[in-house]
C-alpha positions, -999 to +999 in steps of 0.1 A: +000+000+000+015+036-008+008+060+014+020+098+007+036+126+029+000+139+038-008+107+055+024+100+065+018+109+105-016+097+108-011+064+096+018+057+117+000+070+152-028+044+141+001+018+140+003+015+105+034-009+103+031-003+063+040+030+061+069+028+076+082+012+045+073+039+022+090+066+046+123+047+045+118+041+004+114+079+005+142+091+032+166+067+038+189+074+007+193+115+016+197+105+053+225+079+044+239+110+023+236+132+051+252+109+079+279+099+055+290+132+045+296+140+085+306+106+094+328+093+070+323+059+072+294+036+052+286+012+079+286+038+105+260+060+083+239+024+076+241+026+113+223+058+118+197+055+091+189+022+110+186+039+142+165+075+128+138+051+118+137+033+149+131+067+170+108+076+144+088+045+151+090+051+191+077+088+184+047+082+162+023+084+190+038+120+196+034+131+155+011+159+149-009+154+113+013+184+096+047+168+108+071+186+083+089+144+077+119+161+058+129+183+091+113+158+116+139+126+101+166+154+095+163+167+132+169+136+142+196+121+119+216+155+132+204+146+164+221+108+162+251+120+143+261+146+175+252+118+197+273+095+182+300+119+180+300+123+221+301+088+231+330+086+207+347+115+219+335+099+256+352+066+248+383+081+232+390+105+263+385+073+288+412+056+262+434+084+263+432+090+300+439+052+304+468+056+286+482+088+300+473+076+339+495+044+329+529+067+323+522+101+336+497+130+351+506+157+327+476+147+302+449+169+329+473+198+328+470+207+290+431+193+286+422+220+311+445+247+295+428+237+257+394+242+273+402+270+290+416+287+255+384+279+237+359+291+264+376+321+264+383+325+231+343+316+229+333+343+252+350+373+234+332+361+205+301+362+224+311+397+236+313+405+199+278+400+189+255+432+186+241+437+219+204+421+209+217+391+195+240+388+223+211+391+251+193+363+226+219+340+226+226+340+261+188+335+272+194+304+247+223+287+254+233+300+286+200+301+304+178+275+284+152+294+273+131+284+244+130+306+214+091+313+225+101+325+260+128+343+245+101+358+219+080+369+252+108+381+271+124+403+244+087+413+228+095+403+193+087+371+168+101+334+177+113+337+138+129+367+147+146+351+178+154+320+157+179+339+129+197+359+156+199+324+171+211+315+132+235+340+129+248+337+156+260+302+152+270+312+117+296+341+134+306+314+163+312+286+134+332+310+115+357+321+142+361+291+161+363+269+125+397+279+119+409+266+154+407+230+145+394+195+159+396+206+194+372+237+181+346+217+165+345+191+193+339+223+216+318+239+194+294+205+191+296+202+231+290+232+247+274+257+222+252+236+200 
């Protein structure tokens, strides 16, 4: 049975096992693009289209009938593709500390001086914004605010909150991209 992007939500919150078919027919080849161009590796990217269609499938009760599908399955694939980047950056600092506690202490020293550079580093840019974007930012990241209590707070449109939000990351992206690895890890970590 085909089903079509209309019905897409519906059918799958009435437990439609069917349509789950013709979402992956539709999806999976742009979300295995998307996951491979981030993660580099095939089996890694199979991985992850496997697992967006699981969460889809454990969210279908939660669906509204206008479910955008193409930002819903791309929310999550970015979603799965940050997560897997933390518990590999999780397992790779527990090797490295293993290593480093095996033949010396001076690993802690220079972790904490990188982090320290890039939050400062991250802070001046912060400082840098105009001072309305700034304020917007900070509700965001720093105080977790949603875009619409930020919209209420600051008296102004969630879109408008959401491309200062934008451009901000835009800004942060391009000053901290030229720092390397250690900036993109940071950047995915603690401002994202």
């Amino acid at each position: 049975m085909n089903h079509n992007e209309e019905t897409f939500a519906e059918n799958l919150r009435i437990d439609d096992r069917t349509v789950i078919d013709d979402i992956y027919a539709q999806y999976h080849k742009k979300i295995f693009r998307f996951s491979l161009s981030y993660l580099k590796n095939e089996e890694d990217a199979y991985d992850l289209v496997q697992d967006v269609f699981i969460k889809l499938w454990e969210n279908r009760f939660s669906l509204q009938k206008d479910t955008n599908f193409d930002a819903f399955l791309f929310t999550i694939a970015k979603n799965s593709v940050i997560s897997l980047f933390r518990k590999r950056i999780t397992e790779q600092k527990y090797i490295d500390y293993l290593n480093v506690a095996a033949t010396s202490n001076t690993q802690g020293t220079e972790e904490q001086t990188n982090y320290t550079f890039l939050k400062e580093r991250y802070e001046q840019l912060i400082d840098k914004l105009p001072p309305k974007r700034q304020a917007i930012f900070k509700l965001s990241r720093e105080n977790g605010f949603s875009n619409k209590e930020i919209a209420d707070i600051q008296g102004i449109s969630e879109k408008t909150v959401e491309d200062h939000l934008s451009k901000s990351f835009i800004f942060l992206k391009q000053h901290l991209g030229n720092l390397g690895i250690l900036t993109a890890l940071f950047y995915y970590l603690f401002v994202e």
